[in-house]
N, C-alpha and C positions, 0 to 999 in steps of 0.2 A: 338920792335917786340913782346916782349909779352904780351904786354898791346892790341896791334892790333890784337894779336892770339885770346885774349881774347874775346874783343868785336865781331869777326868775329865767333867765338863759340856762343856766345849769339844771335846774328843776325841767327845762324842757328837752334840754340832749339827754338828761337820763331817762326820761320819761320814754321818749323815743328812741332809747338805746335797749331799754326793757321792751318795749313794743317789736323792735326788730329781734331784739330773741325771742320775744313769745313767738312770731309770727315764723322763726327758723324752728322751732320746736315744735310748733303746730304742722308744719310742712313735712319733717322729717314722720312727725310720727301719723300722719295722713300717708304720704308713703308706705311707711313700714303695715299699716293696714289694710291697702290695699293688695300689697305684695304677696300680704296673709292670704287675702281670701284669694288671690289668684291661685296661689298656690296649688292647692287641688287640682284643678282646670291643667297647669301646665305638669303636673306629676300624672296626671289621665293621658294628656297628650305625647311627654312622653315613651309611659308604657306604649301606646298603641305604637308609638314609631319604634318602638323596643320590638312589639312584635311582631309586625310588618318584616321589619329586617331580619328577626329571627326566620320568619316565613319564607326571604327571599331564601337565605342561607341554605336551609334546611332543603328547600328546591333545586338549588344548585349542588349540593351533594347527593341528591338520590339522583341527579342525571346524568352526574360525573360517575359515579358512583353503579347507575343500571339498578338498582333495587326498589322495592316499591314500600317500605315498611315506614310506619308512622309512629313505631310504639319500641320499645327495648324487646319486648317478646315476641314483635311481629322481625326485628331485623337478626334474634338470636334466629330466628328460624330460618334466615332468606342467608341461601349463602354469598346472596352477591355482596349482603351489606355487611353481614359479617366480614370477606376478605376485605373490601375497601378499610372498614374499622381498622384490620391488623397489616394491610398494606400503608396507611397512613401512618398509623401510630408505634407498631413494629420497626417500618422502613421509612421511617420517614427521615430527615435530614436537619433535625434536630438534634444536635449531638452536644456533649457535654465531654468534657475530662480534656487530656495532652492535647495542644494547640498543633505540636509536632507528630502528631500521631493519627490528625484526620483527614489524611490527603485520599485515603478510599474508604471512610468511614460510612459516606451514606448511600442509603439503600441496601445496607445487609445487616443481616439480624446480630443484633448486641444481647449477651447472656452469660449470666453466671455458670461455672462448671464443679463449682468446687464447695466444701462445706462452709457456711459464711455465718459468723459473728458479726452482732450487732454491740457495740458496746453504748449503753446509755450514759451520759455523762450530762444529764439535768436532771432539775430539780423539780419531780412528777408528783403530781397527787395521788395518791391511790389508784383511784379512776384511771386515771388518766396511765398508770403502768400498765393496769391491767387489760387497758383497751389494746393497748401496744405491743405485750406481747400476748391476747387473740389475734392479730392480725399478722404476728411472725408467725405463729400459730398456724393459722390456714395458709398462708405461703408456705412454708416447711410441706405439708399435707400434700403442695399440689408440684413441689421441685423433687428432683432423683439425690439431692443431698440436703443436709443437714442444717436448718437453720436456727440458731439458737442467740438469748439474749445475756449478754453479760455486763456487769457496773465494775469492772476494774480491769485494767491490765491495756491490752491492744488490739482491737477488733478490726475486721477486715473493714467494716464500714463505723461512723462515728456519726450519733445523732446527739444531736445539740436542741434545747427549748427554750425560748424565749418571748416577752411580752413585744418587746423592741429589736427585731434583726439587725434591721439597719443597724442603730445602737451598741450593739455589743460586737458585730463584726468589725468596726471599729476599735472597737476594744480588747475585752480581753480574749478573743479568736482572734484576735491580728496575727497575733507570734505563731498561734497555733497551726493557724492555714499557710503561713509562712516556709514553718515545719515540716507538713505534708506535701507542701509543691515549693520549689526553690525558685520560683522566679513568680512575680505580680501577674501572670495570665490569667489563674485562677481567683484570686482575691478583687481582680478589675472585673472578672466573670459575674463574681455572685454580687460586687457591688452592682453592676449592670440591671441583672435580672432580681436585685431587691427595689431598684429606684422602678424596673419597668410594672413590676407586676406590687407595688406599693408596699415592699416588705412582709407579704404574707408566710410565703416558705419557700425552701428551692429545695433542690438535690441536685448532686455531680457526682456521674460516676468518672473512675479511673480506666482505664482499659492496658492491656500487656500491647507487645509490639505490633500483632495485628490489627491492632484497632477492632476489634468482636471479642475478645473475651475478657468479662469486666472483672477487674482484680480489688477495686475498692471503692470506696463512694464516702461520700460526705452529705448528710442532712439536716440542716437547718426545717425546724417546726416552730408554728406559732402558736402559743397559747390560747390564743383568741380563736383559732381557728382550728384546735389540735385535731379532731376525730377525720375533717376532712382531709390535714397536710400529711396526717402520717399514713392514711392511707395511699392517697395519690403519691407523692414523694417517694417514699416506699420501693412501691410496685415500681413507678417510674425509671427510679435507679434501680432495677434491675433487669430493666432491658426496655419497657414499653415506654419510650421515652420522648413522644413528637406527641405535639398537641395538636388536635384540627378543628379549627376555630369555626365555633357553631355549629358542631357535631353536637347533636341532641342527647344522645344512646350514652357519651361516656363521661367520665369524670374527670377523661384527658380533655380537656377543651376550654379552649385560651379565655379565659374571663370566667371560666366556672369556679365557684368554692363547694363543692358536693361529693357526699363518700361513693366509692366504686359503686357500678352498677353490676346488675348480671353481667351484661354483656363484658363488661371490662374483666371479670375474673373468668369468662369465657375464653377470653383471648390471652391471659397470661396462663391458662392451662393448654391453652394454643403452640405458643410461646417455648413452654416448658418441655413440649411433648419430645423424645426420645429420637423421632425423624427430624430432628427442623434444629440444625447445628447452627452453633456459630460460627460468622463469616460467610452464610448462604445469600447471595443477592436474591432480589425480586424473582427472575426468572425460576431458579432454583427451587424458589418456598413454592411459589405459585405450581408447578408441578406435581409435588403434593401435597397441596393447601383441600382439595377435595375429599380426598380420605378420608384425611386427620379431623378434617371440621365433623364427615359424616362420623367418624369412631367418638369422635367430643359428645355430639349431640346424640347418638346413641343412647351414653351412660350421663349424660348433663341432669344433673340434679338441681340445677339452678342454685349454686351458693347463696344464702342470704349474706347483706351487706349490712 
């Protein structure tokens, strides 16, 4: 009898031991199907709060801003939104390169002077060189010097490609970035803005004693995302280099991953133009920001991107 009391005791805490995991297993995956079909509902819900605040944003910039344009071909046309675009993103105070060297870095124009090599030192597909150098390509077209691509030797600027940034800046870039800057400011730099923006891509330019004419730069590209970082990046290091978060119009814009628009290669032939020096503050540009925009829009052919 007690040996059968026994066993029938055991036949009912396992019974009830399966019953409690059925009943864990039924629970969780009742969860997991609701959570399914909620799903939708809250990916609706939050695009619309996506673009609600996209809406505020974009509100808040045309009134900051004084322009009225809603579209990239209504704001190339308006010149107020045009100079906000290149007073923002021109002069803005977003700066990159020597830690010791940015004490009057922001609010005046940063720009190359000189003939600049790109040296590529990853490992491209086809595609992927050839989009790269199109796009040194129409930059060359639209600077007064020389821009050209080379795979060996020393180049004024170094682009790097990779699946994993984070990953390999760790690695084998460590000694390299070591190399080009002798002390952790820059390596603390691009670890920074790889954890903020989730290792997509960066660039840093270098700049000479005045802090406005850039003598070098370094560019990390992702593969995941090559056509839009080597544009943006790019351009970026070479002078357009502030992003304004929930500006519609540009491809500078904190949370965007999208290739240049008009307006953006409007504003780096802005940029480039012959009047508009390096080390010119706001005042300065702004002075003859009129002209230059009307001589732009003149002969503006609207580059495609």
């Amino acid at each position: 009898m007690e040996l059968s009391s026994i066993l029938l005791k055991r036949r009912l805490l396992k019974g009830l031991s399966r019953y409690e995991v059925m009943k864990k297993v039924i629970i969780v995956i009742t969860v997991i199907a609701l959570l399914w079909t909620l799903h939708p509902f809250y990916q609706s819900y939050q695009a619309k709060q996506n673009i609600e605040e996209r809406k505020e944003l974009e509100a808040e910039h045309r009134e900051r801003g004084g322009y009225k344009a809603t579209t990239v071909e209504e704001c190339i046309n308006e010149e107020a939104c045009v100079w906000y675009a290149f007073k923002g993103i021109a002069l803005g105070a977003e700066i990159y390169g020597d830690g010791n060297n940015l004490k009057n870095a922001g609010e005046t124009i940063k720009k190359r002077t000189e003939d600049t090599e790109f040296l590529i030192d990853a490992d491209l597909t086809k595609e992927q060189l050839e989009y790269l150098k199109d796009h040194l390509t129409k930059i060359n077209n639209l600077t007064q010097f020389k821009v050209s691509a080379i795979y060996q030797g020393k180049g004024d600027y170094i682009i790097y490609s990779s699946h994993d940034p984070f990953k390999d800046i760790h690695g084998y870039l460590k000694n390299e970035l070591h190399e080009i800057y002798d002390n952790d400011y820059l390596y603390n730099k691009i670890i920074s803005t790889l954890k903020d923006r989730e290792g997509i891509c960066f660039a840093n330019s270098f700049f000479n004693e005045d802090t406005s004419v850039i003598s070098a730069g370094l560019i990390f590209l992702n593969y995941n995302f090559f056509k839009e970082c080597t544009e943006e990046e790019i351009t970026q290091s070479l002078g357009l280099m502030n992003d304004i978060n929930g500006f519609q119009f540009s491809a500078f814009n904190d949370g965007a991953i999208i290739k240049m628009t008009k307006l953006d290669w409007l504003l780096f032939e802005i940029l480039y133009d012959d009047r508009i020096k390096a080390g010119m503050n706001i005042n300065e540009v702004q002075e003859i920001f009129p002209q230059i925009y009307q001589d732009k829009l003149t002969n503006y052919g609207g580059l495609e991107t």
